[in-house]
N, C-alpha and C positions, 0 to 999 in steps of 0.2 A: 316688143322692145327693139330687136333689133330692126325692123323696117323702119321704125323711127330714127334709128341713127345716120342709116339709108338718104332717109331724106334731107336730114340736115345737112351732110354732105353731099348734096346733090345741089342745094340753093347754096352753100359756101363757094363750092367750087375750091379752083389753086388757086386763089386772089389774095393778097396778105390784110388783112383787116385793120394791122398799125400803119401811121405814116408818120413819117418825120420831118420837124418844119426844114425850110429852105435856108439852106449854107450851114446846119447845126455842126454838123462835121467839121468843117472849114475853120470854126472859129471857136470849137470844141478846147483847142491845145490852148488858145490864148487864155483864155477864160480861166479854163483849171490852173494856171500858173498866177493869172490874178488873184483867185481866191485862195491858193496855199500861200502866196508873200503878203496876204495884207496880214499887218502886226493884228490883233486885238488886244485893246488895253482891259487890265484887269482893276477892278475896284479890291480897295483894302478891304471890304467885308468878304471878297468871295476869297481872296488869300485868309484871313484871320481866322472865320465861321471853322473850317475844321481844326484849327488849336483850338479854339475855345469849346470845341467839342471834344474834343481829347481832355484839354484840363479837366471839363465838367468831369468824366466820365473817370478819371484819375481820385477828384474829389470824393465822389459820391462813393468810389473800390474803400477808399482808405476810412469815411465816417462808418460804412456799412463793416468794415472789418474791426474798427475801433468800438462800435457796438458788440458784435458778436462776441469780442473779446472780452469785454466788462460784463457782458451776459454769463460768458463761461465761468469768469473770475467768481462773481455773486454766487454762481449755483454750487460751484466746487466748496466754496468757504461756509455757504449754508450745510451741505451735506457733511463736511468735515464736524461742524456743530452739531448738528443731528446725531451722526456719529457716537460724538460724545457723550451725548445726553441718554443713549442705548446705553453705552458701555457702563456709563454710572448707574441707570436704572436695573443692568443685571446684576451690579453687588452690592452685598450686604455691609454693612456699616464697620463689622468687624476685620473683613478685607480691604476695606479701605484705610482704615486705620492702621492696620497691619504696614501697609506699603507705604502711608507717610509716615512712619516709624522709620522704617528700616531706609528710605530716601534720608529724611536727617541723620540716620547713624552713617551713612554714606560720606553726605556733605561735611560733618564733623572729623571723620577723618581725613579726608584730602585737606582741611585746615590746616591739621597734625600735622602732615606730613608736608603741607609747604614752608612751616614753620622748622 
């Protein structure tokens, strides 16, 4: 390995292997100064394409949260029902009864008493 390195350095030699064309230097500074003052004009799609990427992406936050929202609302309001339907499945007829009895003797008094 290393006499192979040997030689390669030995057919390189100090010789620089780039070169560079004729007067590049020279005309280096004009040039750069051409190419930073030319205007480039911009077409209205390449201005607009990112609002209209932003709006999409505005859109699509607000439908995608407007779902999630009516998905949450349906599951809370079914569960609330469910709920319900336990709470009535563990009593008996005679506690039920019991408690819209004593709800109208309630409501019959605050009558009274507005009167």
């Amino acid at each position: 390995m290393n006499s192979d390195n040997k030689n390669i350095l030995k057919e390189t030699g100090n010789r620089l292997p780039f070169t560079v064309p004729e007067g590049y230097f020279e005309d280096f500074a004009l040039q750069f100064e051409q190419n930073q003052l030319a205007v480039k004009k911009l077409s209205i799609r390449k201005i607009a394409m990112p609002w209209i990427y932003m709006a999409a992406m505005f859109t699509g936050l607000l439908l995608m949260g407007n779902l999630i929202y009516h998905v949450y609302q349906n599951n809370k309001q079914e569960n609330s029902e469910m709920y319900d339907m336990y709470v009535m499945s563990q009593l008996d007829n005679s506690v039920m009864i019991d408690y819209y009895v004593s709800q109208t003797d309630q409501t019959v008094e605050d009558k009274s008493e507005i009167e």
